[in-house]
C-alpha positions as CSV (number, residue, x, y, z in Angstrom):
1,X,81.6,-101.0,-129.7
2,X,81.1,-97.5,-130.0
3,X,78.6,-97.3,-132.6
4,X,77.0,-99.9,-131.6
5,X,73.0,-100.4,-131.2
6,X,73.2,-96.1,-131.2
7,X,71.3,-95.0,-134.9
8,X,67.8,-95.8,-135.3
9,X,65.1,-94.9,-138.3
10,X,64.0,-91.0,-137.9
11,X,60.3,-91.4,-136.1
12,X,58.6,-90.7,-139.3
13,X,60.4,-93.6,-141.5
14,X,59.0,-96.0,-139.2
15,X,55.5,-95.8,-140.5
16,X,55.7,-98.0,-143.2
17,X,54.2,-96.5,-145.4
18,X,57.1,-94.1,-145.2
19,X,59.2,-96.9,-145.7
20,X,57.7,-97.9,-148.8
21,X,57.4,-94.7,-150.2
22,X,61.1,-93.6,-149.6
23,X,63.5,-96.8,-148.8
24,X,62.3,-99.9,-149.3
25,X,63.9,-102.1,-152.6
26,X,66.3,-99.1,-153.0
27,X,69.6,-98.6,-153.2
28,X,71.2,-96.1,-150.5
29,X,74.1,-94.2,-151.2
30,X,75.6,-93.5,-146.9
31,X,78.2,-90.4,-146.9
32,X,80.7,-89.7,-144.8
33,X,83.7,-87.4,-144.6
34,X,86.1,-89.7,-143.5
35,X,86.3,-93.1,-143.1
36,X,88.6,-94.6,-140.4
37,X,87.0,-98.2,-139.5
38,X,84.2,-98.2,-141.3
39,X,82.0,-99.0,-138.1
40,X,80.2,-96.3,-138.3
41,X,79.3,-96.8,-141.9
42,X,78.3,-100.8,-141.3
43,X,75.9,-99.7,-138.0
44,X,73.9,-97.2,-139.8
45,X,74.0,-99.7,-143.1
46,X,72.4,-102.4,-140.8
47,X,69.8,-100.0,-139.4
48,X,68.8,-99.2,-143.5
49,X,68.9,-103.0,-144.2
50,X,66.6,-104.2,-141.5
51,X,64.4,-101.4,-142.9
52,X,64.3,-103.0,-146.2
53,X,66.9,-101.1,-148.3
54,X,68.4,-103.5,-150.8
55,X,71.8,-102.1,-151.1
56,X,74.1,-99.9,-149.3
57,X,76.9,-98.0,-150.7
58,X,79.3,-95.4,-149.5
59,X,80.7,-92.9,-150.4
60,X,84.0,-91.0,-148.6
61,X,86.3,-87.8,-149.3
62,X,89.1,-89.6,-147.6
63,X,90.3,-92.9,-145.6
64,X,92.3,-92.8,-142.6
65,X,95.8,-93.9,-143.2
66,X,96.8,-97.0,-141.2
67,X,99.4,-97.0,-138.4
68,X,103.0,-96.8,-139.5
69,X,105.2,-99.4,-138.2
């Protein structure tokens, strides 16, 4: 909920031309220092998709660790 609805396109890859040029068919690599839910990584991946990216990947330095028990 957090993440939600709050990353949009910079203004100038909305032209698309710009989207052509740079993002569309492409494959995206997304990085981020750490990755605790990944909700972060899945909003902005759905922001790239409904651009026209064809494929999102990630890439992280570290996960966080799940609760102990």
């Amino acid at each position: 909920r957090n993440v939600a609805d709050v990353f949009v396109l910079s203004p100038w890859m909305r032209r698309r031309s710009a989207r052509r040029a740079w993002i569309e068919d492409r494959c995206v690599v997304l990085v981020d220092d750490v990755r605790t839910t990944g909700a972060t990584l899945d909003a902005c991946a759905r922001v790239l998709k409904t651009a026209g990216v064809r494929e999102v990947r990630a890439l992280t330095i570290a996960r966080a660790a799940p609760p102990r028990r």
